[in-house]
Kinemage of the C-alpha trace (Angstrom):
@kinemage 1
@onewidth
@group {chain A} dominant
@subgroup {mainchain}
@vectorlist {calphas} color= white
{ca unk a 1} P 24.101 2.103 -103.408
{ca unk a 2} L 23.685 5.687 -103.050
{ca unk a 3} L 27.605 6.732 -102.912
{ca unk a 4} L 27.817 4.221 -105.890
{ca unk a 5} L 25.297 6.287 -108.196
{ca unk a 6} L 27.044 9.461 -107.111
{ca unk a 7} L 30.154 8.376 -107.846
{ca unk a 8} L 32.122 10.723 -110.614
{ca unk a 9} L 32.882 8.213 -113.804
{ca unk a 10} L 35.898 7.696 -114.682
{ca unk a 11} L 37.200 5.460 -117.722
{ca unk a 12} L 38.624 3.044 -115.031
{ca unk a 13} L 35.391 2.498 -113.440
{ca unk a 14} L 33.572 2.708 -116.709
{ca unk a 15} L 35.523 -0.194 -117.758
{ca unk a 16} L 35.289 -2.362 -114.676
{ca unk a 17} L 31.493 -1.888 -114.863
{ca unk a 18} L 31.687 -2.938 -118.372
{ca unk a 19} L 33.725 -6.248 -117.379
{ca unk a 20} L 30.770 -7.196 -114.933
{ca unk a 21} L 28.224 -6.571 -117.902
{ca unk a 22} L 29.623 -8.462 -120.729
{ca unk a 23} L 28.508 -11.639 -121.571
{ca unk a 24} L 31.502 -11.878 -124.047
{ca unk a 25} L 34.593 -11.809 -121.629
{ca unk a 26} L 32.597 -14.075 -119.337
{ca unk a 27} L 31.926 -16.454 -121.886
{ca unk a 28} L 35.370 -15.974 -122.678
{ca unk a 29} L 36.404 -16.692 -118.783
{ca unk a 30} L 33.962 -20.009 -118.595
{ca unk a 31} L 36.001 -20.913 -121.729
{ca unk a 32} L 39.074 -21.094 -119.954
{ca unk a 33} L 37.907 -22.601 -117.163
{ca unk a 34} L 36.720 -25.557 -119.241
{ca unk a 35} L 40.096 -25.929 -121.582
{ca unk a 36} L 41.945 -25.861 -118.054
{ca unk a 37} L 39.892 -28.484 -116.875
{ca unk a 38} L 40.686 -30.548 -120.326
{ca unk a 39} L 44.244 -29.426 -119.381
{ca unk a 40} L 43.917 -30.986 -116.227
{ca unk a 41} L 42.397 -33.865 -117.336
{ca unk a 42} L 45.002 -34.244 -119.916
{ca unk a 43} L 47.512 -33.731 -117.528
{ca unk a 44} L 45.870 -36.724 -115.398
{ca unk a 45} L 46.408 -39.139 -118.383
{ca unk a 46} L 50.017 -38.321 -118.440
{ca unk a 47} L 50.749 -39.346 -115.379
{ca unk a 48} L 48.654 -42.442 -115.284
{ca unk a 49} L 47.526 -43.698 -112.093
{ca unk a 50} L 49.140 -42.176 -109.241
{ca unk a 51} L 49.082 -43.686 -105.503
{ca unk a 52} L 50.243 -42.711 -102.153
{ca unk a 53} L 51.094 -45.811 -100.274
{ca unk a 54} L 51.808 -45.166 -96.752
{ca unk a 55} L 52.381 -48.802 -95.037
{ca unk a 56} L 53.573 -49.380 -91.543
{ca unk a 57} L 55.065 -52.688 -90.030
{ca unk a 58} L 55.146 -53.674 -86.980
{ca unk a 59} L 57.617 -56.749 -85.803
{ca unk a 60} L 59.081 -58.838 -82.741
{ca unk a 61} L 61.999 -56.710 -81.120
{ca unk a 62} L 65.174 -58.662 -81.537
{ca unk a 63} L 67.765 -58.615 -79.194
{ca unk a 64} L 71.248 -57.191 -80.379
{ca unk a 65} L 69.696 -54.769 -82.783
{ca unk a 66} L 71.591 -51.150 -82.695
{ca unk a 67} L 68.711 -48.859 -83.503
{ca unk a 68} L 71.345 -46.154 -85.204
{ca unk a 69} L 72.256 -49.017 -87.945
{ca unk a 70} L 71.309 -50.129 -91.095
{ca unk a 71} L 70.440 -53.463 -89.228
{ca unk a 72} L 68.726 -51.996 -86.362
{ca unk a 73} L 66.649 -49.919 -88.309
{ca unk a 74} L 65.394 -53.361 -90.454
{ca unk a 75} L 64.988 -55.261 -87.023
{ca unk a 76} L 63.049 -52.462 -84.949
{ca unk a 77} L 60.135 -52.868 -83.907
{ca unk a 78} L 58.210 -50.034 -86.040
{ca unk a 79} L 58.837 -49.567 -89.959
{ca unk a 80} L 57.066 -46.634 -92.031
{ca unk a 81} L 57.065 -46.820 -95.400
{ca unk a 82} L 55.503 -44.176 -97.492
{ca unk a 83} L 56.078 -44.141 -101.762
{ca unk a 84} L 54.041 -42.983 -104.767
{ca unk a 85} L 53.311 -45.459 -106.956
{ca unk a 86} L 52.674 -45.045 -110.674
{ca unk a 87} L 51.200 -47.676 -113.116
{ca unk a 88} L 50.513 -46.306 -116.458
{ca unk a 89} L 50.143 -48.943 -119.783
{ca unk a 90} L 52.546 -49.597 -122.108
{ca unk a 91} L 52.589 -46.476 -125.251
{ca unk a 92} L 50.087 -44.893 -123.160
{ca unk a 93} L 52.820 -42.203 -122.455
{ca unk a 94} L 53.401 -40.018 -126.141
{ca unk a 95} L 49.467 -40.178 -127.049
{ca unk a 96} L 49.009 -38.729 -123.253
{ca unk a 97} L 51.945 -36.066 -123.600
{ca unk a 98} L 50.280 -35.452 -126.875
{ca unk a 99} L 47.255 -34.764 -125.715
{ca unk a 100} L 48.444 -32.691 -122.755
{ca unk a 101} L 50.487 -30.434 -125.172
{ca unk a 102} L 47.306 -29.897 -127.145
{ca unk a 103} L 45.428 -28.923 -124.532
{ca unk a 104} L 48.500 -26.437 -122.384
{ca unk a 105} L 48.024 -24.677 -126.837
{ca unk a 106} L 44.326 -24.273 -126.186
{ca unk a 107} L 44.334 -23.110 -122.816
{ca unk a 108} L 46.981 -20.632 -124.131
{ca unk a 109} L 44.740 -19.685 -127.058
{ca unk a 110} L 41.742 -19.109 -124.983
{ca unk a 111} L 43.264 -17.182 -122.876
{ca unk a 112} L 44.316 -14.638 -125.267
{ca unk a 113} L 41.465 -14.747 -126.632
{ca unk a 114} L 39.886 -13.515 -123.629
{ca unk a 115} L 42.747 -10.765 -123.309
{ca unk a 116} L 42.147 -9.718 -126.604
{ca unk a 117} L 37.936 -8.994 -125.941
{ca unk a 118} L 38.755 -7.428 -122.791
{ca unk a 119} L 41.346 -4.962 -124.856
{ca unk a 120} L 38.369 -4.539 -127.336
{ca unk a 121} L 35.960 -3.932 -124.609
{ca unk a 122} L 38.500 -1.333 -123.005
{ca unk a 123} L 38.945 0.480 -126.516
{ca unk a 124} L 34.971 0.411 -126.778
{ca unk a 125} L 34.328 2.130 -123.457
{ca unk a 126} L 37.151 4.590 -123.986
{ca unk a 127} L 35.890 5.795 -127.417
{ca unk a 128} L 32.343 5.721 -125.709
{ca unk a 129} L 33.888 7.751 -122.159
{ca unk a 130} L 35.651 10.075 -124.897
{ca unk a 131} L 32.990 10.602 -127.084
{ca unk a 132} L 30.543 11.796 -123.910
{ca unk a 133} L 33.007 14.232 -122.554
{ca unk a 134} L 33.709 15.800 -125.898
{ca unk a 135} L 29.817 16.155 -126.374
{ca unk a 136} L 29.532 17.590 -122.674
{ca unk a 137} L 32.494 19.882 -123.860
{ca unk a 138} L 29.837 20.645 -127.079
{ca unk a 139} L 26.874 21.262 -124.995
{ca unk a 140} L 28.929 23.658 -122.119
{ca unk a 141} L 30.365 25.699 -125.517
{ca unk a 142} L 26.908 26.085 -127.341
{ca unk a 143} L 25.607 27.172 -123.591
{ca unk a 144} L 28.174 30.046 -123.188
{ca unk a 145} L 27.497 30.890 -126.812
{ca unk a 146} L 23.927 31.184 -126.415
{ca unk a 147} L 24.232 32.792 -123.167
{ca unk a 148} L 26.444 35.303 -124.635
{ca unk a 149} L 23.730 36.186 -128.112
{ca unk a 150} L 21.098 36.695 -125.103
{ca unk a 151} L 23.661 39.111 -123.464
{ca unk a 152} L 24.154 41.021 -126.356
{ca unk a 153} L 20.462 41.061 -127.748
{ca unk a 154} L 19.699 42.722 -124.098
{ca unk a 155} L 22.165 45.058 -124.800
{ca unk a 156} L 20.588 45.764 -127.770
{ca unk a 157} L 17.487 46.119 -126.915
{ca unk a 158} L 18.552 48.212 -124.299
{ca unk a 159} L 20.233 50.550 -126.894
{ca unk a 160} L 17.256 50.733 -128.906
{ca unk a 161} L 14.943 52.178 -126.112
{ca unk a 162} L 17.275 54.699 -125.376
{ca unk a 163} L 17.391 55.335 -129.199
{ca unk a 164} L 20.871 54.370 -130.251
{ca unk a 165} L 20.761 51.192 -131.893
{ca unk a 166} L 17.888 50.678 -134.540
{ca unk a 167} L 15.875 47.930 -134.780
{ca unk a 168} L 17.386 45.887 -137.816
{ca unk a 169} L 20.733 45.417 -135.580
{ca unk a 170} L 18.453 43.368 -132.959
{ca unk a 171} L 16.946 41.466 -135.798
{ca unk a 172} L 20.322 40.794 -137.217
{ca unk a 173} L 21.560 39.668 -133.723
């Protein structure tokens, strides 16, 4: 925690610290996790109901049965059959691609939407990052400036103890 408060900022890590603090681009994120969900769900519609049947039979060996044959293949003894199997109701099919276009749109829309606050947070921050270092730039430039009126006003006062600057050029300075 330490090394992480010591750390020099950057506008790179400004901005990721930004990400984890905004309640707008995570709102934005749990907003695309839910229209992916209705995408999903959409999506589910579409296909109807979807099995895996997997179904195994088992039979009397037959004698004469050539196992590298059509025939012999039928007759063994052990049959696998695995097939998906989809049942979906009549004009059930365009309302369900209807609905699953609809919902690939506003998964697409919410995404940029999220793209677009996370540019706005980025632009934020940077004007923010920019606007510190040119006020740090300020304060280091009034510094040297005052720092240079107190050099010369020792010189000056200097000068005037020794008698050759008068009084009214201190004042001035």
């Amino acid at each position: 925690a330490d090394a992480e408060r010591c750390r020099p900022l950057t506008l790179r890590y400004c901005y990721d610290l930004a990400l984890k603090q905004s309640e707008t681009i995570a709102i934005r994120a749990e907003e695309v996790e839910a229209t992916e969900a209705q995408f999903f769900k959409a999506a589910s519609e579409a296909l109807g109901d979807v099995n895996f049947k997997m179904t195994q039979f088992r039979q009397d060996a037959r004698a004469g049965g050539d196992s590298s044959s059509v025939t012999g293949t039928l007759a063994s003894q052990l049959r696998r059959e695995r097939k998906f199997v989809i049942s979906q109701p009549l004009f059930q099919g365009f309302k369900a691609l209807a609905a699953l276009n609809a919902a690939g749109g506003l998964r697409d829309q919410r995404t940029q939407e999220r793209i677009r606050a996370e540019q706005l947070l980025f632009k934020e921050v940077a004007e923010t990052f920019y606007g510190v270092l040119r006020y740090q730039k300020d304060v280091e430039t009034i510094e040297s400036i005052l720092k240079l009126f107190e050099e010369r006003i020792a010189e000056l006062t200097e000068r005037e103890q020794i008698g050759r600057s008068r009084k009214s050029e201190l004042i001035t300075a």
